[in-house]
N, C-alpha and C positions, 0 to 999 in steps of 0.2 A: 318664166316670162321672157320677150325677146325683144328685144331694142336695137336700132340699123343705126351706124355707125354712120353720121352725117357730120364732114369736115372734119372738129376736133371735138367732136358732140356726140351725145347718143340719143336717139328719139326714141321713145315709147309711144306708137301713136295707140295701142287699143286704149278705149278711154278706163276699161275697166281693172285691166293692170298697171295705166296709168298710176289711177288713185291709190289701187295697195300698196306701191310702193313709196308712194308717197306721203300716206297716208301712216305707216310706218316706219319710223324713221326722219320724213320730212326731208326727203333726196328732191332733187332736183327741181326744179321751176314749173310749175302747172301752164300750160298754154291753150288757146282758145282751141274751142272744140274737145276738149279736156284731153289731147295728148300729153306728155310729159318731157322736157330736156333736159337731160343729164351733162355734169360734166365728166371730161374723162378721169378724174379724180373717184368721183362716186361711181360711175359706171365700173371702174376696175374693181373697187372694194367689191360691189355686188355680184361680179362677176367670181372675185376669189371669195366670197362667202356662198356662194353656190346659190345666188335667188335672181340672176341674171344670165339668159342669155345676150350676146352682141353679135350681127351678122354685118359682112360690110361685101357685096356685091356675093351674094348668095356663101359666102363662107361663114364659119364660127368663126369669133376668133375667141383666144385662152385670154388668160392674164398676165400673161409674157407679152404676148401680142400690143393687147394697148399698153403695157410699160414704155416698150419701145417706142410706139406711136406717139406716145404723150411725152417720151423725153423729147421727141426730136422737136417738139411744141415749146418744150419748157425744161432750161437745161436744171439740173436739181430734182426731177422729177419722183425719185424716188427718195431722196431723203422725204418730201412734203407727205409721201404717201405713207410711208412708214409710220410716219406722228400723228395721221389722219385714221389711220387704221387704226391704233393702239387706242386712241380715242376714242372712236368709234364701237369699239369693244369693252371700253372701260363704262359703253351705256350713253356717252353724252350724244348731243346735236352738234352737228361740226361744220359751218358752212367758210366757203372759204372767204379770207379777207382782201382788205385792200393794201396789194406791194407798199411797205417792204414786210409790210406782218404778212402772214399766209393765213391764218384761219381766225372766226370767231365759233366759241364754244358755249353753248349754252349750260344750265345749270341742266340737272336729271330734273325730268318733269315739267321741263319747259320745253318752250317752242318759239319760231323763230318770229312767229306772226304773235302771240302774246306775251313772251316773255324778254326782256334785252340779254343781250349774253353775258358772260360772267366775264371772259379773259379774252385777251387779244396774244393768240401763238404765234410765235415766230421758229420754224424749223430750220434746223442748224445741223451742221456736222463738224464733227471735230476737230476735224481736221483744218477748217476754217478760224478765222480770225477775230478773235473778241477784240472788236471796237470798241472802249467805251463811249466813245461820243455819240456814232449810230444808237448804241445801245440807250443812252440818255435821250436822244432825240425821240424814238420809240414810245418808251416810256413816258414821257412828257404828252405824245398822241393821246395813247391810252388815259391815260390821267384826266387831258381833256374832257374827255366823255363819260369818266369814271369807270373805267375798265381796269382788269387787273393785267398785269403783263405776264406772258408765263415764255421761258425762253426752252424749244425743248430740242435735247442734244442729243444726235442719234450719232453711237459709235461704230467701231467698224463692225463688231459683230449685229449689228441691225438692232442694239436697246437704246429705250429712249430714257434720259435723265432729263427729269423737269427741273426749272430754277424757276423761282418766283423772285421780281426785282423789285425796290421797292428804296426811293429816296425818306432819309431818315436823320433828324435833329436830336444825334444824342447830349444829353444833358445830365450832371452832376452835381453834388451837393457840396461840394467844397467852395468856403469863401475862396474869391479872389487873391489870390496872394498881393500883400502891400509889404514892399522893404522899409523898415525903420532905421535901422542904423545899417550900413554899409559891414560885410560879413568879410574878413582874408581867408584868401583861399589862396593853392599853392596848382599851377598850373604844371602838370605832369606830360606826359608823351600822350594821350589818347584820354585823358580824364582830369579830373579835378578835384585837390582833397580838401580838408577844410577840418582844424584839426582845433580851433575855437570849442570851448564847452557850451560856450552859449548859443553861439554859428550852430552844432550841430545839433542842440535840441530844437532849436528855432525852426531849425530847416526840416530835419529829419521827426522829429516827433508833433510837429505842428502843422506841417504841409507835405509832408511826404515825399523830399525829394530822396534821390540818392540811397546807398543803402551804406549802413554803419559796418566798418570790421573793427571790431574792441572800441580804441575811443576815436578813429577817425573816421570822419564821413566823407564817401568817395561819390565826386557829383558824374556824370556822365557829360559828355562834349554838351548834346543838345541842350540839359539842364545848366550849365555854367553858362551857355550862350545867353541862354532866356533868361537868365537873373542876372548876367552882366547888363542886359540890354535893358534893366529895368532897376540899373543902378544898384542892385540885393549886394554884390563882389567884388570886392577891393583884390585885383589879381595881380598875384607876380611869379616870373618864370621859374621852377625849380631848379633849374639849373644856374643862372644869374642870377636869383633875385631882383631884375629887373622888373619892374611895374606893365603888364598884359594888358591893354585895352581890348573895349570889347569886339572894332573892327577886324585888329590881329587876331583873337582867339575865332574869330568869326573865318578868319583867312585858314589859318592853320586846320579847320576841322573841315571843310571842301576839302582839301589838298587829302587830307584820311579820308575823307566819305565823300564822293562826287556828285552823288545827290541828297546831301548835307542840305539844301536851301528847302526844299519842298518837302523832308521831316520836318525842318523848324518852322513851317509856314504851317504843316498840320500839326505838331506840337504845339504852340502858341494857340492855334484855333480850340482845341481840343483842352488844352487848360484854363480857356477863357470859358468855355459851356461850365466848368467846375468840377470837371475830371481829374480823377489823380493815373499816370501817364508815366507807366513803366514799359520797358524794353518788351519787345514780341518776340526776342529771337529764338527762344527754344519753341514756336509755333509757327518759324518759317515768316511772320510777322515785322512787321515797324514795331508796333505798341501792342501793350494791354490799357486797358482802358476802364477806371473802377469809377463807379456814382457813389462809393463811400469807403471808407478805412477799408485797404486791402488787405487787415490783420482779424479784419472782420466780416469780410466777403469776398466773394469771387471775382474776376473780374467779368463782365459783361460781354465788351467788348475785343474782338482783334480788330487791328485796324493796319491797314497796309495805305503810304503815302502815293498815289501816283500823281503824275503831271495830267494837264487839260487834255492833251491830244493820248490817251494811254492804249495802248495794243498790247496783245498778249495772245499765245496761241491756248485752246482751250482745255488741253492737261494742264496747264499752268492751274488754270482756274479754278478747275476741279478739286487737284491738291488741297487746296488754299480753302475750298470750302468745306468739304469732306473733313479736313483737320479740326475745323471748328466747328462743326456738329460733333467731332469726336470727343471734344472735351468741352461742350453745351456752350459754346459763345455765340456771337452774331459775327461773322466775319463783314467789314465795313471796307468799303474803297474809298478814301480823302482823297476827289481829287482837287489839287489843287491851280489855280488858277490866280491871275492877277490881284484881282482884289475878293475873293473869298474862299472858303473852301465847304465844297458838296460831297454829301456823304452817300453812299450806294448801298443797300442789302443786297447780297446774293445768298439765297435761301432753297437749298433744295427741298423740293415742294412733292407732293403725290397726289393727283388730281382726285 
């Protein structure tokens, strides 16, 4: 079938190749007198699946041709094609969307005239900059309208990895922790011991902080903060015996960790759902994150703390989710903000 290359469009005027191609598939916008216009998106698929010709002033052109043509229309041109093609071979309906998403995808067996589409894509390359704010914002679109988000990452070698995103309230079944009596603990270089028989079954066999070596129990920076802060810790210096308030211990663990404030803004947040909320770091991770006795399950969750404004470039990302599918968790982004903190799924997905 042949289609004349008009502007950054392709026309199919016979009406009767019109409709097969449209008619299978559901390519391009039907026009009065029943021609068809394509964009250069679809015209180029059709043309590399071999059921299209394109002529533009009595010449063919290839599919090199309108690559070219179509970047200089639209820079990114062929990341969008790469994820449109894959798609389109994967069987769906793929029309494009509205900036900053690029495509809506329908479910197999539907159509764009009966059916609403399933995901709102966004194509991406690697090479580029995971915003999560953009990314939030996005997201939030979709949602509006009930659509799914699907984020798809095309590498250098020309594969595409899909994520599925997806804002989420995890929640736990651990009481609230309430301090009773005020617990001595002994403030060390980077931790916190607590060497009370009562202090440590309280803490460690009741709530789960800290982990026991023989009969002391050693709290981590962020646990000694959060139970200072809620009055649980009678603290003094190991070294003076001097009395630690909970501002100083608060001072002293920035000064080791410089972004100390916004783990203890999603620590706090995350042990108030009812989470028990142990270290991530053998997972590249802030936390792990259990909805019950982690003597008696796995943890659920990884969770990595970032700030409101978070960028990252997208190996970073990958890593981080890749690692948690490797060992069955949900990798979560807290980010944190002024007065809350929002939780993120990134989820690699296969359409």
């Amino acid at each position: 079938m042949t289609g004349v290359l008009k502007a950054s469009e392709v026309l199919i005027s016979d009406p009767v190749e019109a409709s097969q191609i449209h008619n299978k598939g559901y390519y391009g916008v039907p026009q009065s007198g029943g021609s068809l216009r394509l964009s250069l998106m679809e015209a180029t698929y059709l043309v590399d699946s071999g059921r299209l010709e394109v002529e533009s002033r009595g010449k063919s052109l290839e599919t090199g041709d309108l690559m070219k043509l179509a970047h200089k229309a639209s820079e990114g041109f062929e990341i969008q094609y790469l994820v449109y093609r894959e798609l389109r071979q994967r069987g769906y309906i793929v029309k494009l969307g509205q900036p900053p998403l690029d495509f809506r995808v329908f479910p197999r067996g539907g159509s764009p005239n009966k059916t609403p589409s399933k995901w709102w894509v966004a194509a991406i390359s690697e090479r580029s900059t995971f915003d999560l704010g953009d990314m939030l914002d996005n997201l939030d679109r979709a949602s509006e309208i009930r659509k799914k988000l699907l984020l798809a990452v095309v590498d250098e070698e020309s594969d595409v990895t899909y994520y599925e995103v997806k804002r989420i309230s995890p929640d736990g079944r651990l009481e609230v922790f309430e301090a009773e009596d005020r617990i001595e603990g002994v403030v060390m270089a980077d931790r916190v011991i607590v060497t009370d028989e009562e202090g440590v079954s309280m803490l460690r066999h009741e709530h789960h902080f800290g982990k026991q070596i023989g009969q002391i129990l050693q709290l981590s920076l962020l646990e000694a903060v959060f139970l200072a802060e809620l009055k649980a810790l009678k603290l003094r210096d190991g070294r003076t015996n001097r009395p630690v308030g909970f501002e100083t211990l608060k001072k002293r663990a920035k000064k080791l960790q410089p972004d100390f404030g916004i783990r203890l803004s999603a620590f706090k947040d995350l042990k108030g759902k009812g989470l028990i909320v142990k270290t991530g770091f053998k997972y590249g991770s802030h936390f792990r994150a259990y909805e019950s006795d982690p003597g008696q399950s796995h943890a659920k969750y990884l969770v990595h703390a970032v700030p409101k404004h978070y960028k990252a470039m997208w190996p970073e990302v990958s890593r981080a989710v890749r690692l948690a599918h490797g060992v069955r968790k949900d990798i979560l982004l807290g980010r944190v903000s002024e007065k809350k903190v929002e939780y993120v799924r990134l989820a690699r997905y296969r359409p």
